[in-house]
C-alpha positions in Angstrom: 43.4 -98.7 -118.2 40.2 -96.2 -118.2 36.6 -97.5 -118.2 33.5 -95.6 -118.3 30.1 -96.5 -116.9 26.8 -95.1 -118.1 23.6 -94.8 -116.9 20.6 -94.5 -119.0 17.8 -92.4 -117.8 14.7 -91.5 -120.0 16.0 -89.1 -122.5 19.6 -88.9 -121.0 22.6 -90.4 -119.6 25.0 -90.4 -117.0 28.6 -91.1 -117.4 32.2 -91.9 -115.4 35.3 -92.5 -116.5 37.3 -94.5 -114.3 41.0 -96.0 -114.6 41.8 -99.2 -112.8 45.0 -101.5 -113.3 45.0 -104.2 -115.8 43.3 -107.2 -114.8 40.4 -105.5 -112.7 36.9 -106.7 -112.6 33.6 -104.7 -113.0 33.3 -105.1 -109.7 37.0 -103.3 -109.1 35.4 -99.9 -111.6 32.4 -99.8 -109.8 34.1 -99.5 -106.4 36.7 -97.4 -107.8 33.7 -94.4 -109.0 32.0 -94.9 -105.9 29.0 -97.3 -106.5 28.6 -99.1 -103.6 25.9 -102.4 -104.0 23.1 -99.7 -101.8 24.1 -96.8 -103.7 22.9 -99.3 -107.0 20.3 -100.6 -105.4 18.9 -97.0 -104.7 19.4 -96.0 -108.2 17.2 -99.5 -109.0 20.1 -101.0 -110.7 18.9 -104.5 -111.6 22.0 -105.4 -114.0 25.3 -104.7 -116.0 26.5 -104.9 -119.5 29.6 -104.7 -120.8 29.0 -102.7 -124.7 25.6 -104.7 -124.8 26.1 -108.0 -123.5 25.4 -109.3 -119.9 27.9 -108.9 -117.3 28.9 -110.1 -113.8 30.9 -108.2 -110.8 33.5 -110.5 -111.8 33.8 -110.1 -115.7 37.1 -108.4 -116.4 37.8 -105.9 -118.5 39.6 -104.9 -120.6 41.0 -100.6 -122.0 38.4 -98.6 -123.0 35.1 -101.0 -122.0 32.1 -99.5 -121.3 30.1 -100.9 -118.4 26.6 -100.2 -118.3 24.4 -100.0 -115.4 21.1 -101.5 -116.5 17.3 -101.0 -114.7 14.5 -102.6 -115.2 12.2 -102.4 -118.3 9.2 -100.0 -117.6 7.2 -101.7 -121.1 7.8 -104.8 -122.3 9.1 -104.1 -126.5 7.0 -106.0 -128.1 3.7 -104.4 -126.8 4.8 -100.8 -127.3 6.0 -101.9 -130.5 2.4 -103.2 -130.9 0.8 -100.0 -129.8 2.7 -97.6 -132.1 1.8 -99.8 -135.3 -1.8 -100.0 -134.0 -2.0 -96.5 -133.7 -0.8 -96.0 -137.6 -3.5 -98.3 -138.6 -1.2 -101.0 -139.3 
C-alpha cells in the first residue's frame, strides 16, 4: 500500500511517498523513507498525525494515509488570533 509523509515548514512542505505491505505501522513508513528517531529529533519532530488526528509509532495504516510529521507550535492560536483582531480595531 503507498503512504506519504509530510512535513510542514513555514510557507512550504515536504513530502514522501512510501509503499509498505498491508498491516504496517507508522513506525514501519517512517523507517521505510529513512527517518530514523535522531534524524526526527534533528528536524524537532515533537509528534505525528495521521490526516489530522494524533498518532503513535504503532497506529497502522491503512492505503493511501497521510502521516504527518508534526513540530512544535512557535505561537500559541489564540494570542495571535488575539493580536490580528487587535490590530483591526476589533
Amino acid at each position: 500500500m503507498r503512504v506519504e509523509i509530510v512535513l510542514a515548514q513555514p510557507r512550504a512542505f515536504e513530502s514522501w511517498q512510501v509503499t509498505v505491505p498491508m498491516g504496517a505501522t507508522v513506525a514501519h513508513a517512517l523507517e521505510a523513507a529513512g527517518f530514523s528517531g535522531e534524524r526526527l529529533a534533528a528536524l524537532g519532530i515533537d509528534g505525528l498525525a495521521l490526516h489530522g488526528v494524533r498518532a503513535t509509532p504503532e497506529s497502522q495504516l491503512h492505503d493511501a494515509d497521510r502521516i504527518e510529521l508534526l513540530r512544535p507550535l512557535v505561537a500559541d492560536p489564540k494570542d495571535a488570533r488575539r493580536r490580528r483582531a487587535a490590530s483591526r480595531g476589533k
